[in-house]
C-alpha positions in Angstrom: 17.3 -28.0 -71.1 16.8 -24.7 -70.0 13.8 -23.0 -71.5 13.1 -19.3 -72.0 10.0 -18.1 -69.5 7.8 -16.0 -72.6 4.8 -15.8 -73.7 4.0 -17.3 -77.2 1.0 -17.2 -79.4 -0.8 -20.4 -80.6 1.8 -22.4 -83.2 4.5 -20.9 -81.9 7.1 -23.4 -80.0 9.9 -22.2 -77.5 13.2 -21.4 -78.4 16.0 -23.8 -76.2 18.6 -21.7 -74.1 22.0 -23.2 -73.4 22.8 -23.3 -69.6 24.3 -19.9 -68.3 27.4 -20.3 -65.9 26.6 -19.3 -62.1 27.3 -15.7 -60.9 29.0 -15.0 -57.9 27.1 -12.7 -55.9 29.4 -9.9 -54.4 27.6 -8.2 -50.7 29.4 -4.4 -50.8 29.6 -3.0 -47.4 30.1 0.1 -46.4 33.6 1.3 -44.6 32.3 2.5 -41.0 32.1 6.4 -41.2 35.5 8.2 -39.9 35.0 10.2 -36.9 37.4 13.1 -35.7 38.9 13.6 -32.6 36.2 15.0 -29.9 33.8 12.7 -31.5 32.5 9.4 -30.0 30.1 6.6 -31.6 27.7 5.1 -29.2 25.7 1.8 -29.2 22.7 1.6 -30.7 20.8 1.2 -27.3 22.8 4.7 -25.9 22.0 6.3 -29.4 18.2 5.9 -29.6 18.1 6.8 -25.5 19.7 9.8 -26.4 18.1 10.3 -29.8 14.6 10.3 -27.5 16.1 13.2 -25.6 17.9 11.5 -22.7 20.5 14.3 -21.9 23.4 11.8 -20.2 26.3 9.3 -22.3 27.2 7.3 -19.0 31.0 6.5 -18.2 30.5 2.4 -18.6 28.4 3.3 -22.1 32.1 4.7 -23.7 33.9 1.7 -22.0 37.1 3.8 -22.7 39.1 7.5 -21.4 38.4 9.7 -24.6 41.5 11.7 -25.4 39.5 14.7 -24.9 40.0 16.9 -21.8 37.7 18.1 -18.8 35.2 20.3 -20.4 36.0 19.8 -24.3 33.0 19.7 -26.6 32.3 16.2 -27.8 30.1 15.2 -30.7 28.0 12.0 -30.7 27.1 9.8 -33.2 25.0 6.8 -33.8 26.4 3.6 -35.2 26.3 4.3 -38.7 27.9 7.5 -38.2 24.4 10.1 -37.8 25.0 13.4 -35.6 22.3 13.0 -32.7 24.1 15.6 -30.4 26.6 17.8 -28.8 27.7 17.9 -25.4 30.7 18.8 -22.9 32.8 15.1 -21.9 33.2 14.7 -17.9 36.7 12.8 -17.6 35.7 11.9 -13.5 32.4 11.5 -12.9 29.8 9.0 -13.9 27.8 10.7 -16.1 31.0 10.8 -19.0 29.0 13.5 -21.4 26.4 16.0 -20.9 24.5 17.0 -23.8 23.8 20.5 -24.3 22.3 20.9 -28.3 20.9 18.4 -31.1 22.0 21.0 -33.2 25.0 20.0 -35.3 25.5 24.0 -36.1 24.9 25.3 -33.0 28.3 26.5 -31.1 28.0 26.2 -27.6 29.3 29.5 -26.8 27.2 33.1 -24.7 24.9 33.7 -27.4 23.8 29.9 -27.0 24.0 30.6 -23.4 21.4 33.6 -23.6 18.8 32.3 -26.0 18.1 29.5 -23.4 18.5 31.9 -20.3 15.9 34.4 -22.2 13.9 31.0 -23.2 13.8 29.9 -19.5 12.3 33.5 -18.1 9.9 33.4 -20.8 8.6 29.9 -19.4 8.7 30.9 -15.9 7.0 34.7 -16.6 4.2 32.9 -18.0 3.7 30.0 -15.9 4.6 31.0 -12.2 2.8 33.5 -10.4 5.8 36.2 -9.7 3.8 38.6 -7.7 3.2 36.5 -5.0 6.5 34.1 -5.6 10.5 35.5 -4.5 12.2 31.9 -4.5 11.8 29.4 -7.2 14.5 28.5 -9.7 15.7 30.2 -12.6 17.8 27.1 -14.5 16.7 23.9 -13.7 19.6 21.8 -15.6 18.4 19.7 -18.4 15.1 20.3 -18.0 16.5 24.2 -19.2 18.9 22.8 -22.0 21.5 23.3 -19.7 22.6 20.1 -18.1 24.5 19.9 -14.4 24.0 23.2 -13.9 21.0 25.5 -11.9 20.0 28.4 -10.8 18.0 30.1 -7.7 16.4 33.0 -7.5 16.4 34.0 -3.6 14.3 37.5 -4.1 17.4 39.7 -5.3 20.3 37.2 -5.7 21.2 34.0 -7.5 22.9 30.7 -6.5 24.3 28.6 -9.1 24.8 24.8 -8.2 27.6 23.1 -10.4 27.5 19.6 -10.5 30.7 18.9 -12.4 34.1 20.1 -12.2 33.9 20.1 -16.8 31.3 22.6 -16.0 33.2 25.7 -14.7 34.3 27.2 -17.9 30.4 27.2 -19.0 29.1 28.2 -15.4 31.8 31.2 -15.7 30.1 32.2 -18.9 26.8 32.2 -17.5 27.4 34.6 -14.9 27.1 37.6 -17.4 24.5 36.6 -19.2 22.1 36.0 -15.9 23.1 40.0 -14.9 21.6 40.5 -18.0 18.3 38.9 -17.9 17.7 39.1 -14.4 19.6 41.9 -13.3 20.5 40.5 -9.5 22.1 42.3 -6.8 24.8 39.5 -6.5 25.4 35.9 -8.3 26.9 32.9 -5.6 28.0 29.8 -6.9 27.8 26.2 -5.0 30.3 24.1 -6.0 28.0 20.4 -5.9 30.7 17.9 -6.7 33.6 16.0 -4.7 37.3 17.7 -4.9 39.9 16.1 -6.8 41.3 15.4 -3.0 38.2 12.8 -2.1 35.3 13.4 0.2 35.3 16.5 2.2 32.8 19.1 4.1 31.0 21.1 1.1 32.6 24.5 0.8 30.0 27.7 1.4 28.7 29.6 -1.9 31.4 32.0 -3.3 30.4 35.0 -4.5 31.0 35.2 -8.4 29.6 38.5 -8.6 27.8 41.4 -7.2 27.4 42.6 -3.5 28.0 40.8 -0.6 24.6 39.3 0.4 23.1 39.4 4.2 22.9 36.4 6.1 19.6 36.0 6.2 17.1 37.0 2.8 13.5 37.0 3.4 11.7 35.4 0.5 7.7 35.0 -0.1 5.7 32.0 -1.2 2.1 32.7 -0.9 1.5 33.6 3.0 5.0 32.0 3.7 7.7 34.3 4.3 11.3 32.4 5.0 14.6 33.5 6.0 17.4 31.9 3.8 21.0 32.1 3.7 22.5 32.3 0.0 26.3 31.4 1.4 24.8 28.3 2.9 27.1 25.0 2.1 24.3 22.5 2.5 21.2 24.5 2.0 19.4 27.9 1.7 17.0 26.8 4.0 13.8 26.4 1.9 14.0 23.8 -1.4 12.1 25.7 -4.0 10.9 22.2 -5.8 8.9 21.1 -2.9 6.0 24.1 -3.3 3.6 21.6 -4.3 3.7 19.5 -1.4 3.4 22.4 0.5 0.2 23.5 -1.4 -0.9 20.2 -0.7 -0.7 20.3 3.0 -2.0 23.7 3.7 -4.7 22.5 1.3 -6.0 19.5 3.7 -4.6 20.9 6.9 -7.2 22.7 8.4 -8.5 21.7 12.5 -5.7 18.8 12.1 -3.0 17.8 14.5 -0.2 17.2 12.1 3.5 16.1 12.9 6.3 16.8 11.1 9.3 14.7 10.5 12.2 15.6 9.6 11.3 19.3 9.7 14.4 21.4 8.7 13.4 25.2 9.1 9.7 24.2 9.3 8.6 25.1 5.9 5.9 22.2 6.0 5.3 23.5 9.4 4.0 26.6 8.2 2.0 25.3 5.6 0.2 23.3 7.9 -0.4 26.4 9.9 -1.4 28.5 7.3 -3.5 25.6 6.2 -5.8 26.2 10.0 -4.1 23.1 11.6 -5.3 23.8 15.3 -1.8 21.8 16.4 1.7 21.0 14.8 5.0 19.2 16.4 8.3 19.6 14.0 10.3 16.5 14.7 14.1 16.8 13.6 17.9 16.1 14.8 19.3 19.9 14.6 18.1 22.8 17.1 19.9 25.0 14.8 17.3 24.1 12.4 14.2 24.3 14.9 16.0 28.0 15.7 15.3 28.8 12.2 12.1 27.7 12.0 10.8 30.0 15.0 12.6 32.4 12.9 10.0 31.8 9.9 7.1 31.9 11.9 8.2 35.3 13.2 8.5 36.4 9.8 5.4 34.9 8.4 3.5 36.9 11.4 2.5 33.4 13.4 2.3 32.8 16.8 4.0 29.7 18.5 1.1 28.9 20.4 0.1 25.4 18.6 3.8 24.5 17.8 6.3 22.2 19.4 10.0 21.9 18.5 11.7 18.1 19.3 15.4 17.5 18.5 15.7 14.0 18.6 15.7 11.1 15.9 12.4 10.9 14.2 12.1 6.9 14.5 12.4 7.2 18.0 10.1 9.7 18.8 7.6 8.1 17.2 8.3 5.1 18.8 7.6 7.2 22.6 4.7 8.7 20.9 3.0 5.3 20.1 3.4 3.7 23.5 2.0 7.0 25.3 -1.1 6.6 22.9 -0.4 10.5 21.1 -1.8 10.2 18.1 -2.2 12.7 14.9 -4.8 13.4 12.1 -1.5 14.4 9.8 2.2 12.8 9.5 4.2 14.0 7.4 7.5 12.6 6.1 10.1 14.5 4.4 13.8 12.2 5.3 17.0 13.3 3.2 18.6 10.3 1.2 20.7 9.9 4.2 20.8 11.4 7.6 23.1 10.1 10.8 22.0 10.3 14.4 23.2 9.3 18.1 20.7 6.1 17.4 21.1 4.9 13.8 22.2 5.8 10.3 19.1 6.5 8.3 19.2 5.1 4.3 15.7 6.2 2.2 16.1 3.8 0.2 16.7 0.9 2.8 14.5 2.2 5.7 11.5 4.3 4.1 9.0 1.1 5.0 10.2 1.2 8.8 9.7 5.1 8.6 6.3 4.3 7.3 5.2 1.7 9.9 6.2 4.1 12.6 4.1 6.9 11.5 1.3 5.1 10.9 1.8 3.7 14.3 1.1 7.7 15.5 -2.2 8.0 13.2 -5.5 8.1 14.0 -8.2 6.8 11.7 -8.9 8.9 8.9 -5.7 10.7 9.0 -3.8 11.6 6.4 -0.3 10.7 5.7 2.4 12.8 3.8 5.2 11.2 2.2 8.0 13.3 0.2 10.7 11.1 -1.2 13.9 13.3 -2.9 15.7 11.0 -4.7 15.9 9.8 -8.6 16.7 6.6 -8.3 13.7 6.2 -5.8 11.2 6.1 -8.3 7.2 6.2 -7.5 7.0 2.5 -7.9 8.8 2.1 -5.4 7.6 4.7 -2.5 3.9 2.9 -3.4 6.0 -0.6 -2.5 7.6 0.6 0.5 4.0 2.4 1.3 2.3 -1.0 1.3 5.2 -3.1 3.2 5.1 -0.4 6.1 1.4 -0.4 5.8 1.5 -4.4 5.9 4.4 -4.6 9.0 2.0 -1.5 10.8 -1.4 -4.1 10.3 -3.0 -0.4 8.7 -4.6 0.4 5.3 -3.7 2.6 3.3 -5.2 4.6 0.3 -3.0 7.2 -1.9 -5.4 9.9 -2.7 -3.2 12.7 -3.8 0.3 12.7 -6.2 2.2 15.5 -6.7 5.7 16.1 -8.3 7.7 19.1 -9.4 6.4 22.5 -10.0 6.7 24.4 -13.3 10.1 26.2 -12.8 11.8 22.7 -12.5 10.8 21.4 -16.1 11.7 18.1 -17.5 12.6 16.6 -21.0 10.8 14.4 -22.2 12.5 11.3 -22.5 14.2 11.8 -19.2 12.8 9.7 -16.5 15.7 9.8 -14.4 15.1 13.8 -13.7 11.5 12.9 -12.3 13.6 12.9 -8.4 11.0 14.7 -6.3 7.7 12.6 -5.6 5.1 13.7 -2.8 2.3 11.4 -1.9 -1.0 11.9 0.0 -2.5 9.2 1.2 -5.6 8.0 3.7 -5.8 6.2 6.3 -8.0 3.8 7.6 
């Protein structure tokens, strides 16, 4: 028998229950929250990524074509049916939404667009030093609250990079709103994505507002005055985000021989220079691009005197210059993610070791060597590998004694490691 669990005083005896028949126990769940069109559910490994502020819904994470089309806002929601954010859907590329607000009442319309415009100057006004700076960026993307999308300041115009084709309607609304804040004399737009058509050469800027700009601006940073070219398909001819790195070198420069690969328009050059390096030999495949660099030394008031211009492949003139015994108390190392020459076709990510065996094949002891690495799936783990392989296949060592990333006009979320692109390493060597 079944007896009732009480308490009872003293005499007192328990009372005898009959049995009870079993309940069923019933589990209720929950229908799964109804979502309206424009509106996608993620997994719960997407969700919290974006819930921590990771700006991107990849194209593999939706596993599916949304009805939505190019450029339609799309709302995001956790499994269990939780807003976490707003964004604009991407029907071609791989990045399939870019999230622009975690606000489920914000509208993504201009006045959206000019709070974080006006919210960008504020940052910059009070963290760059204006006066003495003419290029650095305006919009840096998500870092801005504005994913796929930045902006340039090049003294009195703008260049606008668009990075997706879902983007236009957006970048077209942005136009007015940057003559407002920063009253330019023109606006240019660079369309950074692949035509419909497939691969092709990159189209110049197009003016989306404004007066026609001259082919060559001359823009200030510090000492440094550059000639740049707003209308320029595949660059300007200075990258605002490196500033650091060339800080950095004009910092340690001084009574230095210092080569300089991959050189562009000589922008590291000239920091060297201005840094007191007593010599300084710009290594890179384009005499159009040594051209220009004269050019900023002429404008930046510097004499030729120490400098030497070589158009050849960087891996090869190294090679020459190690067998003749020339040797430098600064290398520095810039590559783009890819670059093609008579010789070989240069990857970062496959050949940064070699590039770094070579240079320190050219160094003397105690010299300093400078390695820039642009590219975000490059992370800083891996430069410090491929540092110590080339430092192990060159028989050196090797001691990183300076980091520096991006400057302050090229902010990041947090909860965005994948925006961290630009590294730029000093190191020592014994």
């Amino acid at each position: 028998m079944l007896r009732a669990m009480s308490t009872y005083g003293s005499g007192d005896l328990p009372e005898e229950v009959p049995p009870q028949p079993r309940r069923r126990t019933t589990t209720f769940v929950a229908p799964p929250p109804r979502l309206r069109k424009g509106s996608v559910r993620l997994p719960f490994d997407a969700a919290r990524r974006l819930a921590a502020g990771h700006p991107w819904v990849f194209r593999d994470t939706i596993g599916r074509p949304l009805s939505s089309e190019s450029g339609d806002v799309v709302d995001l929601f956790d499994p269990e049916g939780t807003f976490i954010a707003r964004g604009i859907y991407d029907p071609e590329g791989p990045i399939a939404v870019r999230t622009f607000t975690r606000d489920p009442n914000e509208v993504l319309d201009s006045a959206a667009l000019m709070r974080r415009v006006r919210a960008a100057a504020r940052m910059r006004k009070a963290l760059l030093p204006t006066d003495e700076l003419t290029a650095y960026r305006l919009i840096h993307g998500e870092g801005d609250f504005l994913p796929g999308i930045t902006v340039d300041r090049y003294g009195d115009y703008l260049v606008m990079h668009v990075f997706s084709a879902s983007l236009s309607k957006l970048s077209e609304q942005l136009v007015p709103v940057l003559r407002e804040v920063h009253s330019p004399k023109s606006i240019y737009v660079q369309k950074r994505y692949r035509p419909l058509g497939g691969e092709g050469p990159r189209e110049p800027a197009e003016m989306a507002w404004g007066e026609v700009a001259p082919l060559e601006i001359e823009v200030r940073e510090g000492s440094l005055h550059i000639g740049v070219d707003v209308t320029a398909p595949l660059g300007t001819g200075l990258f605002p985000d490196l500033r650091n790195g060339r800080m950095a070198v004009t910092a340690r420069a001084k009574d230095r021989r210092v080569l300089n690969l991959f050189s562009y328009t000589g922008a590291l050059s000239l920091a060297a220079a201005a840094g007191g390096a007593k010599e300084v030999v710009s290594v890179d495949l384009s005499a159009k691009a040594h051209a220009r660099a004269r050019r900023n030394l002429q404008l930046s008031g510097m004499s030729e005197d120490i400098h030497e211009f070589i158009a050849a492949d960087a891996l090869t003139v190294m090679a020459r210059m190690a067998d003749r015994k020339r040797l430098f108390d600064m290398v520095i190392i810039d590559p783009p993610a890819f670059a093609h020459s008579r010789e070989r076709a240069f990857s970062v990510e496959r050949d940064y070791r070699e590039l770094v065996s070579m240079a320190l094949r050219v160094c003397e002891s105690g010299a300093l060597l400078c390695c820039a690495v642009n590219a975000h799936r490059f992370s800083l783990d891996a430069l410090i590998t491929e540092l110590g392989e080339g430092a192990s296949r060159a028989r050196r060592l090797v001691r990183i004694v300076e980091q520096v990333g991006l400057p302050a006009d090229f902010p990041l979320p947090a909860g965005f490691p994948d925006g961290n692109y630009l590294k730029f390493v000093v190191c020592s060597v014994v």
